[in-house]
N, C-alpha and C positions, 0 to 999 in steps of 0.2 A: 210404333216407336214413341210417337207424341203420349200416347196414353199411359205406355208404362213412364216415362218422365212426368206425367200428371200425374201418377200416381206414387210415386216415389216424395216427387214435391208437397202431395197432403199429409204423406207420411209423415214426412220431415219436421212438418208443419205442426201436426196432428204431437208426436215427440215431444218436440219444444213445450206445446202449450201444458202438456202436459209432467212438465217437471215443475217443482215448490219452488221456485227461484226464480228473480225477477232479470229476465233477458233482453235486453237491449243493443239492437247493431245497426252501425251506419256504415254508408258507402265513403269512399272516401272524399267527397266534398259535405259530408257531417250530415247526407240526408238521410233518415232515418229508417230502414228497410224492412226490419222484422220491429216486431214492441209487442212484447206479451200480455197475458190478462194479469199479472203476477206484478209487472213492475206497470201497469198504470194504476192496480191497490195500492202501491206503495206511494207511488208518487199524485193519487189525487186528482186522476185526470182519466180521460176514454182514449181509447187505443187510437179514433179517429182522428183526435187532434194531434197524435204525435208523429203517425206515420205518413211518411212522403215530406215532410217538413223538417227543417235544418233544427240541428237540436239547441242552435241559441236563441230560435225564434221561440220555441216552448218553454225554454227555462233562460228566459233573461238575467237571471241575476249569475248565468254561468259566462266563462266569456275563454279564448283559447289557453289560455294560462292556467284554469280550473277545472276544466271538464278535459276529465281523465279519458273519454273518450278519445277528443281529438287531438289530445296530450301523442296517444299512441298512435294515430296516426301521421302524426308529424314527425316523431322520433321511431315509429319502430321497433320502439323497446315494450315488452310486456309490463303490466303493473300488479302488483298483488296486495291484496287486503290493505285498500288504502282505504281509511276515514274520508265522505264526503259530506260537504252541508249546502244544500243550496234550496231556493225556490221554487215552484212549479208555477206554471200561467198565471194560476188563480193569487199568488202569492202566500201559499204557504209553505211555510218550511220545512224540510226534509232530511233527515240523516239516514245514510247509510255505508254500508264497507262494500269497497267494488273490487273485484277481479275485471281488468280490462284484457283483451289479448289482441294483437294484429289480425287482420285476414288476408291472407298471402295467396298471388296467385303466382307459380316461381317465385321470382325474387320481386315482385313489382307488389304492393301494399294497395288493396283494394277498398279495406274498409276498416272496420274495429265492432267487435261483441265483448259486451260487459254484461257481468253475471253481479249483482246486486241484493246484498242482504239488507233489510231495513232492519234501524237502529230506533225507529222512535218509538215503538211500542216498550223497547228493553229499556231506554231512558224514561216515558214514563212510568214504570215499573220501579225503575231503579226511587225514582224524586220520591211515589210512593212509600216506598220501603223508609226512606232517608227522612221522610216527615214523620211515621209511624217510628220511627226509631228514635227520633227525637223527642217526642212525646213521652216514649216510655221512657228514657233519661232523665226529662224534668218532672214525671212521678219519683222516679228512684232517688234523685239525689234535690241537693239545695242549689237555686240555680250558681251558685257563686262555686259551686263544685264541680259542674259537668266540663266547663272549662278553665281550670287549675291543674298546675304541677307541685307532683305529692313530696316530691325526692327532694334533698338537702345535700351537701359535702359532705355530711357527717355520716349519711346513710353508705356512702362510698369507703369498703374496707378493702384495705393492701397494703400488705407489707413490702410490696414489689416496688422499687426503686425510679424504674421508668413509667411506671403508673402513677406513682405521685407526684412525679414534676409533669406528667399530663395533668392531674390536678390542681398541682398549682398554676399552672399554665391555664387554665379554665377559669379559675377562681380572678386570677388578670382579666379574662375577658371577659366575665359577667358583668362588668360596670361601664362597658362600652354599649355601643348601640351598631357594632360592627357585624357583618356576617362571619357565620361559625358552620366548618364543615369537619365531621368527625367519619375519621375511619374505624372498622372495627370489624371481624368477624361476626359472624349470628351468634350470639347470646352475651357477647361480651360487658354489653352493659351502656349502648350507646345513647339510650334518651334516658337513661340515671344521670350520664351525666349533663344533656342537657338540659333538663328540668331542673337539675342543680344549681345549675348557668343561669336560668329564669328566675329560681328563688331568692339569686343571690344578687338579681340585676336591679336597678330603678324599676321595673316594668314587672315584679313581683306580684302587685294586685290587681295585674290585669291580664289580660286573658290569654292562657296558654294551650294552643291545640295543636293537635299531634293528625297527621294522615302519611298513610302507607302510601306511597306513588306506584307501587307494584300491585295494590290491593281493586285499581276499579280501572276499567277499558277507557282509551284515551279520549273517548267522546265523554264519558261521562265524568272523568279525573277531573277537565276544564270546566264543566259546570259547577263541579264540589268546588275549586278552588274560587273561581271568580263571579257566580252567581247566576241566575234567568231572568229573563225578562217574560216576561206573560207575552206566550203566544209565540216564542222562538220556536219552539218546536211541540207536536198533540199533547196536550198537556202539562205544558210548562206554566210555572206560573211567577210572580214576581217574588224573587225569592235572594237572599244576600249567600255569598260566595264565603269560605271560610278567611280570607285576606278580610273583607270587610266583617267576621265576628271577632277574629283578631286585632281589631283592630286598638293601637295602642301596647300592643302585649307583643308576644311570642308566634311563630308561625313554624313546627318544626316539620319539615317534609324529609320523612324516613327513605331510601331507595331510590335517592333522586334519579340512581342511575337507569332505574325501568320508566323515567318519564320522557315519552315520545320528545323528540327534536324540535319537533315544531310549537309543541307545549311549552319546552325551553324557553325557547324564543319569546315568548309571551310573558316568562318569568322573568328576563333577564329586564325587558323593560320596567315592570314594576320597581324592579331594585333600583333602576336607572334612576327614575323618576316619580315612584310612591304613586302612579295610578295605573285603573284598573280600569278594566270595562264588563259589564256581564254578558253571557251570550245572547243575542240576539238585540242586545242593545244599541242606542247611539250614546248612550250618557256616559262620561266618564266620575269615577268615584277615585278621590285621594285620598290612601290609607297612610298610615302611620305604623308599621311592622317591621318586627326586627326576625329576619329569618335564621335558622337554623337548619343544617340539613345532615344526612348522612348515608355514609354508602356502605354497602357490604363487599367491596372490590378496591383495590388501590387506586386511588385517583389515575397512574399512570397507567394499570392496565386499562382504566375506562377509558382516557385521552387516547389509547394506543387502539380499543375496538371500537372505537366511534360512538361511542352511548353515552354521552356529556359534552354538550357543545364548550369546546375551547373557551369563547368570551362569556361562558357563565361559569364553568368552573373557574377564570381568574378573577372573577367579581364577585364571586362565595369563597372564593382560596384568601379572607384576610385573616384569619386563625385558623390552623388546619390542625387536628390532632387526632394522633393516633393512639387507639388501646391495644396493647399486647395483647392476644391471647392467652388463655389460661393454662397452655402446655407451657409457656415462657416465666409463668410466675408459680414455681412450685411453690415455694413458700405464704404464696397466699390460699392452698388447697386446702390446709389445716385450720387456716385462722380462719375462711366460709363456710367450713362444715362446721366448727364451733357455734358460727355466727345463726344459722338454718338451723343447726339442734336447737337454740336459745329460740328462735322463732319461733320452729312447730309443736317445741317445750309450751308454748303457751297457746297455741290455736291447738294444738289437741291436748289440751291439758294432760300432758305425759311429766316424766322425771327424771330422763335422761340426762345423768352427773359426767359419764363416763366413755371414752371411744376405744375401741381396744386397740392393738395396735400394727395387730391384721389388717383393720380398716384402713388406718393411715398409710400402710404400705401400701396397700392396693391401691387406692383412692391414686395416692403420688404416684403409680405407674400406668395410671391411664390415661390415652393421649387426648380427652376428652374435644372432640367436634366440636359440642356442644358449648361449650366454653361454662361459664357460671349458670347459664341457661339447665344446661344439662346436671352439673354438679347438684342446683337446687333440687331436680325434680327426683334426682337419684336418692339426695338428705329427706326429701318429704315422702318417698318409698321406704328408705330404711325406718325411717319415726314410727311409721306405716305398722313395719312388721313388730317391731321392740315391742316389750313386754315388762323388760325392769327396765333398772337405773344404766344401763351398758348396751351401747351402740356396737352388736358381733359383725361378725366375716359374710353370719349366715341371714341377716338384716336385708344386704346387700341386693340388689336384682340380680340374677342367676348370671348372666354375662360380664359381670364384674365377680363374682366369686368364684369364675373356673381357671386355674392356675394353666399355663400351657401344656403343663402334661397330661391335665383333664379333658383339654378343647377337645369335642368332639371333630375337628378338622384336622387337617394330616400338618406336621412339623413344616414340613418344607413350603408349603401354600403362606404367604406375608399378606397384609392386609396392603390393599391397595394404594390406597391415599398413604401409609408410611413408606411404603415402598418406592413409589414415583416420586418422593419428596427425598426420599435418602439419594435416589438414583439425581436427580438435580444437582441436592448439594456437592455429590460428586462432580459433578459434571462443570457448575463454575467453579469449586476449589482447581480443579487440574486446568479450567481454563486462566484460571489466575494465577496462577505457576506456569503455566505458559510465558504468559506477559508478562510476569516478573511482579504483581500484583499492577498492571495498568490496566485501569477496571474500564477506560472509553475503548481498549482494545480487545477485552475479554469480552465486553458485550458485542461487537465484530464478529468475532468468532463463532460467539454461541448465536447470531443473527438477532437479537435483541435490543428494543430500546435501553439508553443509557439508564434510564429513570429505572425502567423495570428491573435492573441488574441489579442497582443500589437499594430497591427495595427486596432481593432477593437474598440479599448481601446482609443486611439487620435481620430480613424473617431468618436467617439460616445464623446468625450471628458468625460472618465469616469477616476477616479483614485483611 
């Protein structure tokens, strides 16, 4: 009996060691029972100095509040792919993403195993990339170019009514030094207009930089934005964060709403108070930046899924503006395919006088996703096909020139996204016929925030 439980227990053993992941479990007074060959590469240290030993005595700069570890075994709750940063003995720094889980014996809480991905080879890969990229930028351009904005008001065409008093409402706020957060669908045209904002502001000759929040992992977001210090983490060097190249100028952060919480949090004080700090530093840096930001979601449904902390969105909410979609402005569909012929009229040196008026039909009964985004790339396919002076039907990408009794899909099959949005609109008109139009009680009904109603109420233009 001893022997096959010895031998179960090398197995076990033998298992572990044997998986690519760095495994880590303590008992529940934090003393360290299993530590594999996996997470002492990561972390910089021999297997001997970790096991049997409390895990704040090996990584001092963690303490119960930080190490996820004993986070779970205090609460009990499992944790998944959290961002950690701490020290090891020797005092180097560490980044990694942990799974922690409980170890349950019934119901009594034994211990905690965390399964640990290292982050610092990815980060300095990333720095890597991000200096090698930088480089070939200031071959490519003049440096007065790599961080400037190209757009002007003028570049901004609409005939559409509620899109011009969005611009003039813009054109107000470019001479402030206020924060500006713009809503808008994906392609609608949201850093047109705020590059427009920056050309038009005091802060024109200085420097305007654009980063996607959705575009890099929350460890390495905080380094692009606020900078390194040499030696925070393998290969970090001293390096300025994009707050301190903006400095002076513009700062526009696109997607704010895919920026981790805790990230927030870090943002909300710069605006507070104009400093920074880079990671792994003690030094603080006071910038001078006017931010801009933008979502691709209504503000209330982000407040309403928790993905925009409250007191930064009311500290970026002092000009808020929204761009219609391009199903809401048919009248601007004509006057930007005019505008796209005239452009690829001259980057492909074609001669396109003419649209027929196939095109225009078509064109105005598409419920275009894509918003302008889409519209362009559709105008720079038809330029594509032309051959004279007239923009045809047959120009077109094949999915915009097949009439519904060509669709190769059966009649009674609706596209999805129209469908679900007509079934909506239904659904609060007859709730507001209910209530006699009392929209705090229709949103009751339909179990929705008030905010989200009154934005469901303009996108559907119901009253």
């Amino acid at each position: 009996m001893f022997a096959e439980s010895f031998d179960t227990k090398q197995m076990l053993e033998a298992i572990l060691s044997s998986i690519d992941e760095a495994i880590h479990a303590v008992n529940s007074d934090g003393i360290t029972i299993y530590y594999n060959e996996v997470s002492a590469k990561h972390d910089g240290v021999t297997i001997e100095e970790v096991l049997g030993k409390h895990i704040l005595d090996v990584f001092p700069s963690l303490n119960k509040e930080t190490s996820t570890l004993l986070q779970v075994i205090s609460s009990g709750q499992p944790i998944y792919q959290q961002p950690q940063t701490y020290k090891n003995i020797r005092g180097e720094i560490v980044d990694t993403v942990n799974t922690t889980l409980p170890i349950k014996v019934g119901t009594e809480i034994v211990g905690a195993v965390e399964i640990a991905k290292d982050l610092s080879t990815v980060k300095q890969l990333s720095q890597k990339l991000l200096d090698l990229q930088s480089k070939v930028e200031r071959k490519k351009a003049p440096s007065s170019d790599i961080y400037s904005a190209h757009y002007h008001f003028t570049d901004i065409v609409t005939a559409c009514d509620t899109f011009t008093r969005v611009k003039k409402h813009a054109e107000k706020a470019a001479i402030t030094n206020s924060p500006v957060m713009v809503f808008g669908e994906t392609g609608t045209g949201k850093e047109l207009l705020v590059q427009s904002m920056h050309n038009a502001s005091t802060r024109k000759n200085q420097p305007f930089i654009a980063q996607n929040c959705a575009a890099l992992p929350a460890t390495l977001l905080e380094s692009i934005l606020f900078g390194t210090k040499k030696g925070s983490f393998t290969g970090a060097v001293d390096r300025p964060g994009l707050f301190e190249l903006a400095n002076g100028g513009t700062l526009f952060l696109d997607e704010i709403n895919s920026m981790p919480l805790e990230l927030q949090a870090k943002l909300l004080r710069v605006l507070e108070d104009g400093v920074i700090r880079r990671v792994g530093d003690t030094k603080n840096y006071t910038v001078d930046v006017r931010i801009m930001t933008a979502l691709n979601q209504h503000p209330s449904i982000c407040m309403e899924q928790n993905v925009i902390r409250s007191d930064l969105y009311y500290r970026l909410n002092v000009f808020l503006m929204e761009i219609p979609p391009l199903r809401l402005r048919k009248d601007d569909i004509l006057l930007l395919t005019r505008h796209f012929v005239r452009k690829y009229n001259h980057k492909f040196d074609k001669h396109v006088q003419h649209i027929e008026q196939t095109v225009h039909t078509k064109l105005r009964q598409h419920h275009w996703p894509g918003n302008v985004r889409e519209l362009e790339h559709t105008i720079e396919y038809a330029m594509n096909m032309a051959e004279d002076n007239t923009l045809q039907l047959n120009h077109l990408p094949i999915y915009l020139q097949l009439d519904d009794a060509e669709s190769t899909y059966t009649s009674d099959i609706q596209p999805l996204k129209a469908t679900l949005e007509r079934t909506e609109r239904e659904m609060i008109s007859n709730a507001l016929k209910t209530t006699n139009g009392n929209v705090k009680q229709a949103a009751e009904i339909l179990e929705v925030p008030r905010q989200t109603l009154q934005y469901k109420l303009k996108k559907y233009e119901l009253t």
